[in-house]
Every structure is written in structure tokens, then in C-alpha cells.
C-alpha positions in Angstrom: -93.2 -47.8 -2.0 -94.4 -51.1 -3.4 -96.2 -49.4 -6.4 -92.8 -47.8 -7.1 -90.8 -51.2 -6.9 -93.7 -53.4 -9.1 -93.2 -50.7 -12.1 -89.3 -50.9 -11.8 -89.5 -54.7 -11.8 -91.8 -54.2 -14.7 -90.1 -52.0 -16.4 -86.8 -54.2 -16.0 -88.5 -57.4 -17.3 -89.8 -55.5 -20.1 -86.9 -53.9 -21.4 -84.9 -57.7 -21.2 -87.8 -59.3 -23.6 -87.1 -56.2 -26.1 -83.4 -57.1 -26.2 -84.1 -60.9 -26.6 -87.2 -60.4 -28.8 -84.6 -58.0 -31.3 -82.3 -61.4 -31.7 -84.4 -63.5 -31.8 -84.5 -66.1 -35.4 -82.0 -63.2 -36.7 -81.1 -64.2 -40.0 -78.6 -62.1 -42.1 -77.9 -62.0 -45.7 -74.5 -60.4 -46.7 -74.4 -57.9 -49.7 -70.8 -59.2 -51.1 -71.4 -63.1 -51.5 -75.2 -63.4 -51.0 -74.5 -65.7 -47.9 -77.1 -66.3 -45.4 -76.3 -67.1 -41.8 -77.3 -66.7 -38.2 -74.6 -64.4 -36.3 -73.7 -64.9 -32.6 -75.9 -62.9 -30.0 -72.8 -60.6 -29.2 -72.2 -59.7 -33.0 -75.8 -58.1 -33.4 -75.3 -56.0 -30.7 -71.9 -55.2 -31.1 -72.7 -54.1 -34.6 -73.0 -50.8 -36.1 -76.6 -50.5 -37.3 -79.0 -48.3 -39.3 -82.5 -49.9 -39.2 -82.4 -53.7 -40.5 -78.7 -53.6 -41.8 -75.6 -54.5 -40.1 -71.9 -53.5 -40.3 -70.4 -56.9 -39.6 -67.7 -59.8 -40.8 -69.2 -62.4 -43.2 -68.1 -65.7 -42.1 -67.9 -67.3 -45.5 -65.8 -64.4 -47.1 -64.3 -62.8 -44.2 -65.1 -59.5 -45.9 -66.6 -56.8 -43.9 -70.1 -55.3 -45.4 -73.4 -53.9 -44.6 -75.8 -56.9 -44.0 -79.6 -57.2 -43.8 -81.8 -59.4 -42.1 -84.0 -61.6 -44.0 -87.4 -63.2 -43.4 -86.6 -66.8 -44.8 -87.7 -69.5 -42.8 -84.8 -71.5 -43.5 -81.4 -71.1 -44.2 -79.6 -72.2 -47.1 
């Protein structure tokens, strides 16, 4: 019984550091206007997604687009 509940509480704590780890320094360049920005926590998951792009609002342009994530260190 407590080897069942240690690998539930494992595999809970686990599966939340996946779901921050996934967000975590997300930054997203947008395919219309080139901007780069870091969305809100809700917008990456809310998003539709194939691999490293993004189906979300750019908040420069207002234009909806498919955006990727970029490995910049810093915005500009």
C-alpha cells in the first residue's frame, strides 16, 4: 500500500515539472511581423500546436498566425 502511494506521488510531481519545464523561458517569434515576445502561461497551453509552433494572437499586430519558439537569450 505505501509502495503504491510513493509511485503515485511520484508520478504526480513528475508530470507537474513536465508542464512547468514545457513553459518555461518560452519565447515566440511570430511569422507575420517578425515580433518576439513571451506569451502568458495560459496562451501556450491553450494553443493549438504541432511540435514548436503555435496557433496564437500576436500582441503587436493583433493578427492571428502560426508562431515558433525561439532560442534567443534575450528579447528584442
Amino acid at each position: 500500500m505505501e509502495n503504491n502511494i510513493a509511485k503515485i506521488v511520484l508520478f504526480i510531481l513528475a508530470f507537474v515539472l513536465l508542464i512547468i519545464g514545457v513553459s518555461f523561458a518560452l519565447k515566440i517569434e511570430t511569422q507575420k511581423c517578425h515580433h518576439k515576445y513571451v506569451p502568458k502561461y495560459s496562451q501556450v497551453y491553450f494553443a493549438m500546436h504541432s511540435g514548436t509552433t503555435r496557433y496564437m494572437k500576436c500582441p503587436k499586430c493583433n493578427k492571428k498566425s502560426w508562431q515558433r519558439k525561439t532560442l534567443s537569450k534575450k528579447l528584442q
